[in-house]
N, C-alpha and C positions, 0 to 999 in steps of 0.2 A: 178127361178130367184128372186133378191130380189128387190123389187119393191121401197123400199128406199135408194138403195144403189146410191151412186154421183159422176156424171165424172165430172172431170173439162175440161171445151171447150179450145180447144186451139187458138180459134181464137176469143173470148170474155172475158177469164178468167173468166168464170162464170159455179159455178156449174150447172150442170141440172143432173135429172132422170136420168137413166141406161135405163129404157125402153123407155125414149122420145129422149134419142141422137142423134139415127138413123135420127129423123124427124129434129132434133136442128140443128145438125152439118152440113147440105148441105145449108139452108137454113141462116146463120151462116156465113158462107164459103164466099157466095158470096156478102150480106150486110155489112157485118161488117167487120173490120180490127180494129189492136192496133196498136197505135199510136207508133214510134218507139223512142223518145223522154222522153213519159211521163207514156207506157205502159196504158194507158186508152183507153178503147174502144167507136171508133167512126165511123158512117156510113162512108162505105168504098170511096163514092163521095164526103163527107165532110171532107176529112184528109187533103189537103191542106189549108182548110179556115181555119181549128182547127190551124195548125202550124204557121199561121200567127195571129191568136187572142191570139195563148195563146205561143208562141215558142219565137215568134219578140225578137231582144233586144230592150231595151229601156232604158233612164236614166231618174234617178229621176231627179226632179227638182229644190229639195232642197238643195240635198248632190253631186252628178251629179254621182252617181254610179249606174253602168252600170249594167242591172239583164233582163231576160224574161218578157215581159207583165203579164204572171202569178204569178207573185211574188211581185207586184208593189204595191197592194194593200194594203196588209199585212207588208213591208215591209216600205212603208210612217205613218202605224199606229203605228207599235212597235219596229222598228229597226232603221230607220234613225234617225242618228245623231243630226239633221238639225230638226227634226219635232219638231214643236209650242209647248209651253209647259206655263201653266199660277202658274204664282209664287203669292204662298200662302199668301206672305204680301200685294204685292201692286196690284194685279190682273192684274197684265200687264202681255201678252205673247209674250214669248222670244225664242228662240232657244234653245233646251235642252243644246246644246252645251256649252252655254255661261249660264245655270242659275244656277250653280251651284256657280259660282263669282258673278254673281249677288245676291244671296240667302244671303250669306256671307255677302253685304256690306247693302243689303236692309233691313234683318234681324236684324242688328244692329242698329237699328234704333228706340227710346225708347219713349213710348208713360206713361201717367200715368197713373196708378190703380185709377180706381174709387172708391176704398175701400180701398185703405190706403193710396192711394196719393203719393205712390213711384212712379220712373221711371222706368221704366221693358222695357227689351227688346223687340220684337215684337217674337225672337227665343223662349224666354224664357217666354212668357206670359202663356205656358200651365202648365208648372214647377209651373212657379207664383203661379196659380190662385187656384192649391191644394194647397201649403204653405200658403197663405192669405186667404183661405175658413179655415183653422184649428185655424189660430190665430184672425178670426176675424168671430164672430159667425153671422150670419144673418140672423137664424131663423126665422119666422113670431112669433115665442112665446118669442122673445128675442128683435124683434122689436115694441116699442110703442111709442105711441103719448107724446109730452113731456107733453103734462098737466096731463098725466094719470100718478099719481107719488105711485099709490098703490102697496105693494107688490116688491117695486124695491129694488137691490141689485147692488154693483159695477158692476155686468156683464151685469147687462141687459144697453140696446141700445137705447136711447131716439131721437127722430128724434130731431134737432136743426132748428126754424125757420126760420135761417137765410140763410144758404144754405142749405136746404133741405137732410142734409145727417144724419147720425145715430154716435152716438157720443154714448159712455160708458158712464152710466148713471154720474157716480165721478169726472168727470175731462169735464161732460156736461157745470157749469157756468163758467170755464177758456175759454173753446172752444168759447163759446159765445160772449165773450168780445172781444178775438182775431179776431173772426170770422168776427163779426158785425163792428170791427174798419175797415178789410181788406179791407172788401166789398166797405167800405166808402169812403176808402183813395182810392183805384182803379178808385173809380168814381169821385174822386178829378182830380186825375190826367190826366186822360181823357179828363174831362172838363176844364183844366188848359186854353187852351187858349182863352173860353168865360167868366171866369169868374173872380171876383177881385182876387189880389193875397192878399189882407190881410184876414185872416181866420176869420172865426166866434169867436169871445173872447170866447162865451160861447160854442164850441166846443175843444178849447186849451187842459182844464186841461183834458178832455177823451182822447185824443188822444195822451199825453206827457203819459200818461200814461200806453199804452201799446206800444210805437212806441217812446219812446223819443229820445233813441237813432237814432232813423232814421230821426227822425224829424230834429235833429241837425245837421246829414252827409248832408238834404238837404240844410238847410239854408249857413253849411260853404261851399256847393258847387256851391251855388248863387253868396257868395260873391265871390266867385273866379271868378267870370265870364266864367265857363266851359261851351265848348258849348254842350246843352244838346241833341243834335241832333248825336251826336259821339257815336259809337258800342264800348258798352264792353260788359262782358262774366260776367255771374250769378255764382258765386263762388260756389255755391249748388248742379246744372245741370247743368252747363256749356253752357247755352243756350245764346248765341247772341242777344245784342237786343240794341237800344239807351239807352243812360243814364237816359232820362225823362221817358220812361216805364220800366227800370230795376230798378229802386228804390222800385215801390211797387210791381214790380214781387217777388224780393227777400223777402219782408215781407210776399208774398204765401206760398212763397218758407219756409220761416223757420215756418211756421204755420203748412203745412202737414208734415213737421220732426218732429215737438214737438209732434206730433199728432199718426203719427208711432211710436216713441217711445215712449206713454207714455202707 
């Protein structure tokens, strides 16, 4: 006889020995039974607790479909409908069901580049951020301090004092001018209602200088008596805002254009 040769038990579904059956199968016989449901082998005085732990219906509670207790588990993790699901932009969790419309309107929703000062979608911020790493080099060997002026070429990157960002070496004292008036006039504006409205004489000619035009849209918008408390829209990004902070929004605003484009 072959001493490794294998029955299958018919009343555990489990191989054993050829020579240990005799001992297996009586013994076997009267412990154990399969469960006529799930074919799993269970002590033959636990088969009805088995059928009620694992047989029961039961409905979900999310989706309210009806399935065995044994399935319930598995089944609120990766099937239901209904199960919690936390969306990539705003980290709010939603119902899978519904984030798929939400994805779509949340996703569109456009934040700026820290490095080129566009507005990029939130979808589209992975796309971005290889296209704006290619066109906009930020090596540490490409980044230096602007008084460190040895050695520089139009591509290298000089950090700019003024807002602390990295500016092409060539178009570094335009950025500056711009940069340094923006800053200024933002915090005019800001401070508009503690402070006089007649300007510094000996601030005028710097600021007609890179802002004249705007300077002018504000003055004829004084004299019209516009109320500056009234929402209009940034012709650039379409952003929403009162007329007294969208005047040097928009001077931001065409600062990071020039600035992408140049």
């Amino acid at each position: 006889m072959d001493e490794d040769e294998l029955i299958l038990c018919a009343h555990c579904n489990k191989e054993v020995a050829k020579a240990n059956y005799d001992l297996h199968e009586p013994h076997c016989k009267r412990f154990l039974c399969i469960c006529p449901d799930c074919d799993e082998t269970v002590p033959r005085d636990k088969l009805e607790e088995h059928k009620t732990e694992q047989h029961a219906e039961v409905k979900c509670k999310m989706c309210n479909k009806k399935m065995e207790r044994r399935h319930l588990l598995d089944h609120e993790k990766d099937e239901c409908s209904e199960r919690p699901q936390i969306c990539e932009f705003c980290q709010l969790e939603l119902p899978l069901s519904s984030l798929k419309e939400h994805k779509v309107s949340c996703g569109s929703r456009t934040e700026r580049c820290s490095d080129c000062g566009q507005y990029v979608k939130l979808m589209d911020q992975l796309d971005h951020a290889q296209i704006c790493s290619t066109t906009t080099p930020t090596t540490s060997r490409d980044l230096v301090p602007e008084d460190d002026t040895s050695d520089t070429d139009e591509q290298t990157m000089l950090q700019c004092q003024n807002c602390l960002k990295y500016i092409y070496s060539d178009i570094l004292k335009e950025h500056k001018l711009l940069c340094k008036q923006s800053l200024k006039f933002a915090d005019d504006v800001e401070d508009d209602d503690s402070e006089d409205e007649n300007p510094n004489p000996g601030n005028v000619r710097a600021a007609d200088f890179s802002f004249s035009s705007l300077q002018k849209k504000k003055r004829e918008t004084e004299d019209r008596n516009i109320d500056l408390d009234k929402i209009s829209t940034c012709p650039l990004c379409h952003l929403a805002l009162p007329v007294k902070t969208l005047e040097w929004h928009e001077t931001k605003c065409e600062l990071y254009k020039h600035l992408s484009l140049a």
